[in-house]
Biotite code that builds the C-alpha atoms (Angstrom):
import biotite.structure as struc

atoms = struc.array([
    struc.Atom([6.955, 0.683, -12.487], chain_id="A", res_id=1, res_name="UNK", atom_name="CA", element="C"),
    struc.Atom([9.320, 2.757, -14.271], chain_id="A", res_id=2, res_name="UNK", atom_name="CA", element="C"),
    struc.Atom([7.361, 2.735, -17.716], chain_id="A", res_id=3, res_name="UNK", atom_name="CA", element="C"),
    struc.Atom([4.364, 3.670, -15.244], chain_id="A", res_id=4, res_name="UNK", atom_name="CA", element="C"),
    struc.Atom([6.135, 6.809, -13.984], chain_id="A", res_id=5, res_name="UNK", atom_name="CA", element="C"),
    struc.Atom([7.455, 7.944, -17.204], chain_id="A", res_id=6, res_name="UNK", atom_name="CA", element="C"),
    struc.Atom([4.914, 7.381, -19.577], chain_id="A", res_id=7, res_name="UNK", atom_name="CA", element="C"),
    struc.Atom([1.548, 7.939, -17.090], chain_id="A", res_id=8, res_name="UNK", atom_name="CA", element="C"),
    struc.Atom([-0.394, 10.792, -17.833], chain_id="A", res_id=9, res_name="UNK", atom_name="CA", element="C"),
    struc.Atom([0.025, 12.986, -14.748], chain_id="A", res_id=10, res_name="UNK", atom_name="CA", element="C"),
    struc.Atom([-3.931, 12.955, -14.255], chain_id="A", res_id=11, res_name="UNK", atom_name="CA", element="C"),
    struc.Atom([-4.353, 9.052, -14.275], chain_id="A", res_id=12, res_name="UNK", atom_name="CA", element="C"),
    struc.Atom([-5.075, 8.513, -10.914], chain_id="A", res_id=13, res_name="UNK", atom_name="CA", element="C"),
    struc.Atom([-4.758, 4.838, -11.278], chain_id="A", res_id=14, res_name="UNK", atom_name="CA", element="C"),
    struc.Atom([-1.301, 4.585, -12.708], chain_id="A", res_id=15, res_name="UNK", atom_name="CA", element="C"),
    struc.Atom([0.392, 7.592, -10.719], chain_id="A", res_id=16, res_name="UNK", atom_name="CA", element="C"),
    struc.Atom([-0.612, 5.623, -7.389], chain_id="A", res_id=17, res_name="UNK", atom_name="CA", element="C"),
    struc.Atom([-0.084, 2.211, -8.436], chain_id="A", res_id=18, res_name="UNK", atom_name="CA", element="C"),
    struc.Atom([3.568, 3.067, -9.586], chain_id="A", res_id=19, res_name="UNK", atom_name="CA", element="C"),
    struc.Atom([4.206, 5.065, -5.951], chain_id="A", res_id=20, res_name="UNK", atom_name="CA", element="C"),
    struc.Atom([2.641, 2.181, -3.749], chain_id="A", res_id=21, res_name="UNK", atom_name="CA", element="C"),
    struc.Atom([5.034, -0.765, -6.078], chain_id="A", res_id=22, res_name="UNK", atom_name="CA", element="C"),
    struc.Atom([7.859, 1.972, -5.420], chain_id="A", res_id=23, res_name="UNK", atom_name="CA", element="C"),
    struc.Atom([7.008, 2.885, -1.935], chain_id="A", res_id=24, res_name="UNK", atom_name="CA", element="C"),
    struc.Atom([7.314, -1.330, -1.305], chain_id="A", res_id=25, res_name="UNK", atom_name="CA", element="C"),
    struc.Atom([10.375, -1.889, -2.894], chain_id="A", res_id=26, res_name="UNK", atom_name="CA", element="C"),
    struc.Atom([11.838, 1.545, -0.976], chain_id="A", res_id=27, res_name="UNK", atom_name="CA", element="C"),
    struc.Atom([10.773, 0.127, 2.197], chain_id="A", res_id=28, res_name="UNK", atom_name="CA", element="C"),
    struc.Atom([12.742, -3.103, 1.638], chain_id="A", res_id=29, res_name="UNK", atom_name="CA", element="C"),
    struc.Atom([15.749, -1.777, 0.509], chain_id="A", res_id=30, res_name="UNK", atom_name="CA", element="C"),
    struc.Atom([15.559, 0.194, 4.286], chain_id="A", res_id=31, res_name="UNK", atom_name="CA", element="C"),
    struc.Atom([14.589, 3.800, 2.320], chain_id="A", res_id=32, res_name="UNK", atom_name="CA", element="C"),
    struc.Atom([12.014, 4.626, 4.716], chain_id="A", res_id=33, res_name="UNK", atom_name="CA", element="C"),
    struc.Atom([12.080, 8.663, 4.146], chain_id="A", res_id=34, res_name="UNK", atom_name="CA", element="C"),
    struc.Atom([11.483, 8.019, 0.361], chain_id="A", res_id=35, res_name="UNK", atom_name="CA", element="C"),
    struc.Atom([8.691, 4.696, 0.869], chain_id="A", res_id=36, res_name="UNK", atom_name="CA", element="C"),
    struc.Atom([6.512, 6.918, 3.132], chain_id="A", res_id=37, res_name="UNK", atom_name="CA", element="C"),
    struc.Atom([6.618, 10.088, 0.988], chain_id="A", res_id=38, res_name="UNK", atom_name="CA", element="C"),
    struc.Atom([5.724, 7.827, -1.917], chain_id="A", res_id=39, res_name="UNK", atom_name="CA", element="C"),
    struc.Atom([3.111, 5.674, -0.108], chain_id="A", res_id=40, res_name="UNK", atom_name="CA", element="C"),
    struc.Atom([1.510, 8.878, 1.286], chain_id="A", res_id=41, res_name="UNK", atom_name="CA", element="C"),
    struc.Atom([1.140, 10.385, -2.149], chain_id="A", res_id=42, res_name="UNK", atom_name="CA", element="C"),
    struc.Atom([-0.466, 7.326, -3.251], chain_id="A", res_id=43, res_name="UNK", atom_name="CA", element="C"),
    struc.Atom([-3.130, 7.170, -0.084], chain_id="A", res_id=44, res_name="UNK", atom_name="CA", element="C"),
    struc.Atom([-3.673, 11.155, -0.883], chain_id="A", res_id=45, res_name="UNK", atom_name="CA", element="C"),
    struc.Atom([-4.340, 10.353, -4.566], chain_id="A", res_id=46, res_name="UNK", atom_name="CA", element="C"),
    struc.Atom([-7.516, 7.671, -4.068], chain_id="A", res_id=47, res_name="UNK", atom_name="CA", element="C"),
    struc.Atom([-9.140, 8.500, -0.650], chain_id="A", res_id=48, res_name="UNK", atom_name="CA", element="C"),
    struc.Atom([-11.509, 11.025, -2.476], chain_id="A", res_id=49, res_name="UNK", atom_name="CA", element="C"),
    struc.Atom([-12.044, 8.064, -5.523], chain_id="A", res_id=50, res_name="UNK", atom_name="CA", element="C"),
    struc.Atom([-15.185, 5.563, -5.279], chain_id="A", res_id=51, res_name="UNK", atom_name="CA", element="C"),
    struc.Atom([-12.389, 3.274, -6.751], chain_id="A", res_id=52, res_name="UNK", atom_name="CA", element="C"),
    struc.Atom([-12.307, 0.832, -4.003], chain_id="A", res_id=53, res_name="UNK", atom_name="CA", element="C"),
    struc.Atom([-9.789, -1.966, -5.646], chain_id="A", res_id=54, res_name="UNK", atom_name="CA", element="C"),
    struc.Atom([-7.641, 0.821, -6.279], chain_id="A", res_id=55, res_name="UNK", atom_name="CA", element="C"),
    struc.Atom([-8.057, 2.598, -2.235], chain_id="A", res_id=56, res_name="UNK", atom_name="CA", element="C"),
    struc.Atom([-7.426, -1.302, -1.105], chain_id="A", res_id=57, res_name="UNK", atom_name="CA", element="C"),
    struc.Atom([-3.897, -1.330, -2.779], chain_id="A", res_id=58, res_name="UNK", atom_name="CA", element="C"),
    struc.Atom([-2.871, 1.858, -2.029], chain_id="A", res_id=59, res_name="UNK", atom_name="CA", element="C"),
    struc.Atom([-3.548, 0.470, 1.733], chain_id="A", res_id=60, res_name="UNK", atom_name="CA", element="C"),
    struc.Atom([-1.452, -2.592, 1.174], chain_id="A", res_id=61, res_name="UNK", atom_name="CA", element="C"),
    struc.Atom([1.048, -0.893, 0.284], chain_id="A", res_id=62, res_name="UNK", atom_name="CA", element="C"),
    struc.Atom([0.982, 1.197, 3.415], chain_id="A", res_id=63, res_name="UNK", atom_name="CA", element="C"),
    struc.Atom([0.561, -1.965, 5.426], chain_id="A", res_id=64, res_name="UNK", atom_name="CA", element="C"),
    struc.Atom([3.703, -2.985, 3.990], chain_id="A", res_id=65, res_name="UNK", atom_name="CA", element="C"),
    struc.Atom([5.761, 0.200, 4.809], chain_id="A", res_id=66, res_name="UNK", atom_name="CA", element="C"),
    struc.Atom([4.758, 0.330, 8.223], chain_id="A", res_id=67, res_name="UNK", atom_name="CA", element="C"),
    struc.Atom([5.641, -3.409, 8.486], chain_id="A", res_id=68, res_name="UNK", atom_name="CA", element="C"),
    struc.Atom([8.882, -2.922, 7.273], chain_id="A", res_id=69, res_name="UNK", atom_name="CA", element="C"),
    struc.Atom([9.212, 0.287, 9.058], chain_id="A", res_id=70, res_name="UNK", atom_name="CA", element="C"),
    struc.Atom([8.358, -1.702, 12.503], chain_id="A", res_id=71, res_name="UNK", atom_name="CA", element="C"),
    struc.Atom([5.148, -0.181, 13.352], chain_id="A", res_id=72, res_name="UNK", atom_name="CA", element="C"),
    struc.Atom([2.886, -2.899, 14.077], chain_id="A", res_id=73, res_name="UNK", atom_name="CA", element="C"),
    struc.Atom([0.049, -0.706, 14.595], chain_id="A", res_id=74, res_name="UNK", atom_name="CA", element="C"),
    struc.Atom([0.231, 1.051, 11.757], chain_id="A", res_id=75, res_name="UNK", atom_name="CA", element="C"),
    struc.Atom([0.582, -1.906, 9.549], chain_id="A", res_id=76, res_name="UNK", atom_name="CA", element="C"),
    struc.Atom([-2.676, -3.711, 11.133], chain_id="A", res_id=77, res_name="UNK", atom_name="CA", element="C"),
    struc.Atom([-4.566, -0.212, 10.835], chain_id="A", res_id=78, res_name="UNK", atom_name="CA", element="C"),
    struc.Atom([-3.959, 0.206, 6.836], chain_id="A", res_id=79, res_name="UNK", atom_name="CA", element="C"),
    struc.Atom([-4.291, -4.001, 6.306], chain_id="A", res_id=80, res_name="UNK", atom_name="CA", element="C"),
    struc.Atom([-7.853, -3.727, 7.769], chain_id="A", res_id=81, res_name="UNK", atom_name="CA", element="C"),
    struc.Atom([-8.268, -0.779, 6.024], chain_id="A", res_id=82, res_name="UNK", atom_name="CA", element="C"),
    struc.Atom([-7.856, -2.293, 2.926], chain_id="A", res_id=83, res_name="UNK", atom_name="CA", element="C"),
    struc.Atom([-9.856, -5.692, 3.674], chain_id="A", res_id=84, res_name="UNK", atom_name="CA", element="C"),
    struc.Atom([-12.578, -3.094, 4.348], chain_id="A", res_id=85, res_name="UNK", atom_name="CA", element="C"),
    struc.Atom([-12.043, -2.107, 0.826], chain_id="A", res_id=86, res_name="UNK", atom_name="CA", element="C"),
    struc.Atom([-11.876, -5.285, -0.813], chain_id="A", res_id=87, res_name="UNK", atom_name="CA", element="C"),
    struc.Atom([-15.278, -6.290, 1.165], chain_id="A", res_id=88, res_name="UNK", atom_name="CA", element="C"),
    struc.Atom([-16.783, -2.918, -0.088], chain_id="A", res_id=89, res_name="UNK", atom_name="CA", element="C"),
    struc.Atom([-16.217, -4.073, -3.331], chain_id="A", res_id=90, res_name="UNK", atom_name="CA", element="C"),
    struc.Atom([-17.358, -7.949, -3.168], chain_id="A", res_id=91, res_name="UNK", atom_name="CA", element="C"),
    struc.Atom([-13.555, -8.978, -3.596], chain_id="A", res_id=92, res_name="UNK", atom_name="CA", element="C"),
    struc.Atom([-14.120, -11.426, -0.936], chain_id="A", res_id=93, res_name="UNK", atom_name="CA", element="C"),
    struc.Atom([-10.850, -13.747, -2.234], chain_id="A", res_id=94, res_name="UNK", atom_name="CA", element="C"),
    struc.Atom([-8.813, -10.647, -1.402], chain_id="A", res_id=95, res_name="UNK", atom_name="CA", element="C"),
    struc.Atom([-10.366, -9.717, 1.464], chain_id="A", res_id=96, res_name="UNK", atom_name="CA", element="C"),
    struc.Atom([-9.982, -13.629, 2.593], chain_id="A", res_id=97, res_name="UNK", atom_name="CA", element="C"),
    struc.Atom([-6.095, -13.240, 1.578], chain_id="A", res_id=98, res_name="UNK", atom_name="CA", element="C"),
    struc.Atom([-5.500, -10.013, 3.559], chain_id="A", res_id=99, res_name="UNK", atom_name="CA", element="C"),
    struc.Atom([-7.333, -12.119, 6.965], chain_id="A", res_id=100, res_name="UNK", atom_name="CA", element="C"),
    struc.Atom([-4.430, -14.485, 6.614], chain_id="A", res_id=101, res_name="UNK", atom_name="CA", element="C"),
    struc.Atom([-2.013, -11.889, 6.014], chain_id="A", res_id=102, res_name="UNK", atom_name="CA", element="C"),
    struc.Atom([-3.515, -11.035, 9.676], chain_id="A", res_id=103, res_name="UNK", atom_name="CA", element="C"),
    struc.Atom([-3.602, -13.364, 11.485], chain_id="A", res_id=104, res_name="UNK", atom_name="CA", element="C"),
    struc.Atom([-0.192, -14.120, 10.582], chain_id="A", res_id=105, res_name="UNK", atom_name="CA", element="C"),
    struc.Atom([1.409, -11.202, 11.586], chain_id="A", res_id=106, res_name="UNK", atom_name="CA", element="C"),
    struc.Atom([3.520, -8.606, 9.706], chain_id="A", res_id=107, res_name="UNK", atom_name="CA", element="C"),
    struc.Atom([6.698, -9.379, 7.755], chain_id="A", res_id=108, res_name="UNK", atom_name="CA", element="C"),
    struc.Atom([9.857, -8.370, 9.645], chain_id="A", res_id=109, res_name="UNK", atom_name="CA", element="C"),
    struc.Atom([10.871, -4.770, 10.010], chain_id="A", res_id=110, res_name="UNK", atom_name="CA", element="C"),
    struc.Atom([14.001, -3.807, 7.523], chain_id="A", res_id=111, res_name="UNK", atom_name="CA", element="C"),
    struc.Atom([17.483, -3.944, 9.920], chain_id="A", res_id=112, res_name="UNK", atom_name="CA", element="C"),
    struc.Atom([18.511, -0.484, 10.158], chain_id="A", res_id=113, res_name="UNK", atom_name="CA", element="C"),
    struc.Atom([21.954, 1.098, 10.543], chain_id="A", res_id=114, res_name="UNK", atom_name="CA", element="C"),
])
């Protein structure tokens, strides 16, 4: 992640949002919710306008996992079907498979706060 951020070129829409949705992740589960959504949003702002659907899907993840951790239920089911959307778009159907069971079994605990 950090090679990613230093080295990226600023244009390479693949590496500058996979390094902020890996950051964004770890943020959220060390309870750094201000700096995981900044980061996460970047990341979803980056790829919406690409045809790069792999890349859109994990950019969604990693919102699904910030709202998870950030205890917004809704939010985290939104961007999770989101992204299975994505990986179906794409034909990724053993990600899109994976995602379903990250569904149906519910999203990982919120990060204790205080």
């Amino acid at each position: 992640m950090d090679l990613a951020r230093e080295t990226g070129a600023p244009d390479d829409i693949a590496t500058q949002a996979a390094w902020r949705g890996v950051a964004a992740m770890a943020a959220s589960d060390d309870g750094r919710m201000e700096e995981a959504e900044r980061l996460v949003a970047e990341a979803v702002e980056m790829v919406e306008p690409t045809d790069f659907l792999e890349l859109r899907a994990g950019a969604f993840e990693a919102l699904a996992h910030v709202e998870a951790r950030a205890g917004r239920t809704n939010g985290w089911k939104t961007a999770l079907e989101r992204a299975q959307a994505e990986r179906e778009g794409k034909g990724n159907l053993v990600m899109a498979a994976r995602i379903r069971d990250q569904l149906a079994a519910g999203p990982p605990q919120p990060v204790a706060r205080g």
